[in-house]
N, C-alpha and C positions, 0 to 999 in steps of 0.2 A: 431917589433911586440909589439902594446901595452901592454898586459901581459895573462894570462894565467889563465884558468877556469877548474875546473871540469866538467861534463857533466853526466847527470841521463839518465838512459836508453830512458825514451821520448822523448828525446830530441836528441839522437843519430836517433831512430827512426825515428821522423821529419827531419833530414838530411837526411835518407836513400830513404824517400818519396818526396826529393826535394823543400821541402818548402825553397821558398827562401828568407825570414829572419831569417832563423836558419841559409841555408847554408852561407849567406852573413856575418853571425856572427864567421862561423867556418873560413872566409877567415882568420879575422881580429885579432884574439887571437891563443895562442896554448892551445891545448885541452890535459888535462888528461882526460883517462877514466878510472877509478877503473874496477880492475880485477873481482867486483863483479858484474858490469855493463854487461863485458862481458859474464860471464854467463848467465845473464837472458835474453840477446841478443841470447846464444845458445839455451836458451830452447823456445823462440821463435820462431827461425827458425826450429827447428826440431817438431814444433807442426804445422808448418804452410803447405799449399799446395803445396807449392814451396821450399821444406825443401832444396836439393840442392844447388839452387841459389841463396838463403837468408846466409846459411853458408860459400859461396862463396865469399862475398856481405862483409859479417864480419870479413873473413880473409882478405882481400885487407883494408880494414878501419883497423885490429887491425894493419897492417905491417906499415901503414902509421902514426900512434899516439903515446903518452907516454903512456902507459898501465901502474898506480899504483896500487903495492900489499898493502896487508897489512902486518903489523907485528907488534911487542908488542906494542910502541905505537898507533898504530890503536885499539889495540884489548881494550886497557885504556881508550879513546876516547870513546871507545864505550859504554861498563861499564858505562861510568859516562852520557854519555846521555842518555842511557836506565834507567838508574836508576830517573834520574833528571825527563823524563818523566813520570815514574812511577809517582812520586811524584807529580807530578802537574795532573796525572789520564788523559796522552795525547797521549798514548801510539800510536806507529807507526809502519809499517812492517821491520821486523829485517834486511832486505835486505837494505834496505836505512835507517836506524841506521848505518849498515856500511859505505852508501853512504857517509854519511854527518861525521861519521866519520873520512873519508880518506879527504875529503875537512877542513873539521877543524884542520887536523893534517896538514895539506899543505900551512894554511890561506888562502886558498882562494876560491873564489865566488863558489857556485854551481849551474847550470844554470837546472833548471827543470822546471816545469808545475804543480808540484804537490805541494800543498797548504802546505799538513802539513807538510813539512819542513822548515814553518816558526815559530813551535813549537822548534823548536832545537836551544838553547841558541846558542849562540856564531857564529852562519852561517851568512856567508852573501847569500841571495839566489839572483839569478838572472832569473828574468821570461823570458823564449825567448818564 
């Protein structure tokens, strides 16, 4: 297996909808998914119409992945990006603060759609 990525909730997403240049990319690496991901995977599904079968959907993908926590060094990680954004007045949602915390504490890529996580020093981001 070439090597291994992070993954932001839209981009779980986009696999769960079959797109198949994300799924072609989940062949090809192994996926962490930060345990923050998974929450906002659950509070999707429990908003959604299909709140069952979306929560269904997330258990079979968490059983199947590396699911990374946080802990002190994440929570350091974070602090200092949060802050460093402040500083530069680029401020981001505290949810992916973490994101990109738990990939920067991992060194590695984070694969999302969302732009301003290329505000956050030290990320390598990866557009799928």
């Amino acid at each position: 297996m070439p090597g291994r990525v992070v993954v932001d909730t839209n981009i779980v997403i986009a696999f769960f909808a079959g797109e198949a240049a994300v799924c072609e990319h989940f062949r090809h690496v192994k996926i962490a998914v930060p345990s923050i991901v998974v929450g906002e995977l659950h509070y999707g599904a429990r908003k959604s119409a299909h709140s069952a079968a979306n929560l269904a959907k997330i258990d079979e993908f968490t059983a199947s992945v590396a699911i990374v926590n946080c802990d002190a060094q994440t929570a350091r990680n974070y602090g200092e990006i949060k802050d460093r954004l402040r500083l530069k007045g680029r401020p981001i949602p505290d949810n992916d603060i973490w994101i990109a915390a738990v990939a920067r504490q991992l060194r590695l890529p984070l694969a999302s759609r969302d732009e301003h996580f290329k505000e956050v020093p030290g990320l390598t981001l990866s557009a799928w």
